[in-house]
Residue, then its C-alpha position, 0 to 999 in steps of 0.5 A: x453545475x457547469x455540464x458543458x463537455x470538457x475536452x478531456x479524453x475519458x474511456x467508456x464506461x466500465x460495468x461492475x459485477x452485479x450489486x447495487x450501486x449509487x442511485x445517483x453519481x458518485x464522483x471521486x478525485x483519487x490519490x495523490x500519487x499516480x492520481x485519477x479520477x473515476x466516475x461511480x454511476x448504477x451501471x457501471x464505472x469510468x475513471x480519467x486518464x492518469x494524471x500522475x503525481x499531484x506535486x506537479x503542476x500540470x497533474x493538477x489542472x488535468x485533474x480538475x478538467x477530468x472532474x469537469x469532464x466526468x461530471x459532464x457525462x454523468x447521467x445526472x448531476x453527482x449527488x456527493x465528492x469523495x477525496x483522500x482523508x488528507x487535508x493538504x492535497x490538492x485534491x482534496x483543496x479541489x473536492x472542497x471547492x467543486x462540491x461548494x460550486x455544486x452545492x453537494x458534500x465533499x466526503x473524505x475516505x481513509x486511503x486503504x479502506x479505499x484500497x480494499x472497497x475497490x476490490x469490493x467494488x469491482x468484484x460486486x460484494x456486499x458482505x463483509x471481507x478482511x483486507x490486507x492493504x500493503x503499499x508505501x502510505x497514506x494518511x491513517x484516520x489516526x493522523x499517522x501514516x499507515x502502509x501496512x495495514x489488516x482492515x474489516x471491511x463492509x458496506x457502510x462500515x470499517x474497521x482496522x485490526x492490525x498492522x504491521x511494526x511500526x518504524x521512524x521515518x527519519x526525516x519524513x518523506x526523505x526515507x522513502x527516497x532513501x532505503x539506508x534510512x529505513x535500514x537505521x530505523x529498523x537497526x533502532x526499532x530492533x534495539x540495535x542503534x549502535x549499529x547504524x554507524x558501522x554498518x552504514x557509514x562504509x556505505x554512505x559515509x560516517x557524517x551521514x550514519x551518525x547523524x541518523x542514528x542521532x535522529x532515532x535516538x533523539x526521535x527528532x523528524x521521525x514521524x512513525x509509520x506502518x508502511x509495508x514499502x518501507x519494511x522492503x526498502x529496509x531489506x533490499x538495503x539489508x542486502x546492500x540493493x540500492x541505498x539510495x533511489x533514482x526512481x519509486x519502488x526501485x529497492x522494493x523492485x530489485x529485491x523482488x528480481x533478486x528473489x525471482x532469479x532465485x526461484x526460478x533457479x531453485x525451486x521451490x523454496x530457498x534454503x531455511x536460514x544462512x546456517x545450517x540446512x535444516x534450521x527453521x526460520x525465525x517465527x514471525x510473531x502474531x500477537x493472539x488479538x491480531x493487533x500488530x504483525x511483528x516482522x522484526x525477526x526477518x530483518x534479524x535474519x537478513x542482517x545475519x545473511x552472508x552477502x555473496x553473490x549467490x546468497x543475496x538472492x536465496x535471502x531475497x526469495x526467503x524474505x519473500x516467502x516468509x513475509x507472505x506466509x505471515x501475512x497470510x496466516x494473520x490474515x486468516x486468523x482475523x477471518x475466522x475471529x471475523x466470520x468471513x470468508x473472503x480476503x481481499x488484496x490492495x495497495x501498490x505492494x500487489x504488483x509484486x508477482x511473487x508476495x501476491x501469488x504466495x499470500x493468495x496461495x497460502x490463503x486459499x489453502x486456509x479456505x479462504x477466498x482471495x480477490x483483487x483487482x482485475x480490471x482496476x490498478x491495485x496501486x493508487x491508480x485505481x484508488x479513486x474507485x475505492x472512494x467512489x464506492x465508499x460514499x455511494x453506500 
């Protein structure tokens, strides 16, 4: 192994909270997306500066030379290379190539359970938790992309329990660029295709909203996915915020605002429904083995929401009450079936202040115990963490 210091600028080392780590290093290349990568030593953790998205050139030799450099400062040679499960990544094309230079395994971590270990890792636990691990994707041990996901999680072992309704990403990587796109392909899982056209084509014309109703029917580059980032990007389109993206998360990020002015105007919670005042919501079904969380009914609901000026806002608020009620409740219901006592929370869908503090809150009043991420991105950003920890158990 090369131990010659790279010029990389890397932070101090951070402790964990007491539990026991790896006896020898443990290095790990992150994600994709908002890539670092960190170093998992028995005192204690130092990940890279961010990198950014591995589609770049320059995100990628940064990457390497960090890798080199976090190596380089290890108090001993590392004993394993933790990377992403997917095969393509240039991360993971680098963990294979550094762990036959260092002669040590390169060992692959599915993407969420990554997200949740990170939790682990910096809170110090050994015993088992569920995690709610909610972002825009990452490559399912199943070969399909997840986003949405319900794990069990232990030291050694893990284990999915659920996930959100799937849904067609029509054209693939195109629809999370293109919240319209989500919008037909919940139209469609809803059994509603005859109405992508009309409701679509006003908006971003005929040619378009045919095509992609034709795409769903045919099922044709709609590979499915369980990603809870593409369920918002569906909602913010339900009411008609941003179709179509300049920047990641701007949909998800306007209805989340939309919802805040709301809140903040109307406390506590926004009206029931768009009808009348004393009607509930629909319930949001939870299947009795926790297997899958159907979030259909809230798209019913916001396709029925009156858009004005002052209701998109209320629907805003109640899609995110609603939404996080559920997730709560599915949760603690794979808890108790579990035995456990604490839920952790994961994935880039966490920055959301107001689905964070509703899940938490719900949580702690079914008398569970909640914890993310405290000095540590719950995005991809403080993924390579997770991995780190995984393979050093």
């Amino acid at each position: 192994m090369n131990r010659a210091a790279d010029s990389a600028q890397l932070p101090l080392a951070r402790p964990l909270a007491a539990s026991p780590q790896p006896a020898r290093p443990v290095l790990a290349l992150g994600a994709w997306l908002k890539n670092t990568a960190c170093l998992l030593e028995a005192n204690g953790w130092q990940s890279s500066a961010l990198h950014g998205d591995l589609r770049d050139a320059d995100a990628c030799r940064a990457l390497e030379a960090s890798a080199r450099a976090l190596a380089a400062r290890a108090s001993q040679p590392p004993a394993a290379i933790a990377h992403d499960l997917h095969p393509d990544f240039f991360s993971t094309r680098l963990a294979l190539a550094l762990a036959d230079e260092w002669q040590i395994p390169a060992i692959a971590v599915q993407h969420h359970h990554a997200h949740i270990a990170a939790v682990m890792a910096e809170h110090g636990l050994r015993e088992p938790v569920i995690g709610l691990a909610l972002d825009g994707v990452g490559l399912g041990s199943d070969g399909t992309a997840w986003g949405g996901e319900l794990l069990r999680v232990a030291p050694g072992d893990w284990k999915r329990l659920g996930h959100l309704w799937p849904l067609a990403l029509p054209g693939g990587d195109a629809a999370a660029r293109q919240p319209w796109r989500m919008l037909a392909s919940a139209l469609h899982a809803m059994g509603r295709g005859a109405e992508i056209e009309p409701r679509l084509a006003p908006a971003v014309g005929t040619g378009p909203a045919r095509m992609m109703a034709r795409m769903l029917a045919a099922k044709l580059n709609c590979p499915s996915g369980t990603s809870a980032g593409r369920w918002f990007d569906a909602a913010a389109a339900a009411l008609g915020l941003h179709l179509h993206e300049q920047t990641e998360a701007e949909a998800a990020i306007a209805l989340e605002q939309q919802a805040a002015r709301w809140l903040s105007a109307n406390p506590p919670a926004p009206a029931p429904g768009p009808n009348a005042p004393g009607q509930h919501p629909p319930a949001v079904a939870i299947s009795t083995d926790t297997s899958a969380l159907d979030i259909r009914p809230l798209m019913a609901t916001l396709l029925a929401w009156p858009q004005t000026a002052d209701s998109v806002g209320a629907a805003a608020a109640w899609f995110h009450l609603t939404l996080a009620h559920a997730l709560a409740d599915w949760a603690a219901h794979a808890a108790r079936r579990a035995g456990c006592g604490i839920v952790c929370l994961g994935g880039g869908c966490f920055m959301n202040a107001i689905l964070t503090g509703e899940v938490t809150h719900r949580l702690n009043g079914h008398g569970l115990r909640v914890l993310r991420p405290e000095n540590n991105s719950c995005g991809d950003a403080g993924l390579a963490l997770g991995q780190a920890w995984v393979v050093g158990q």
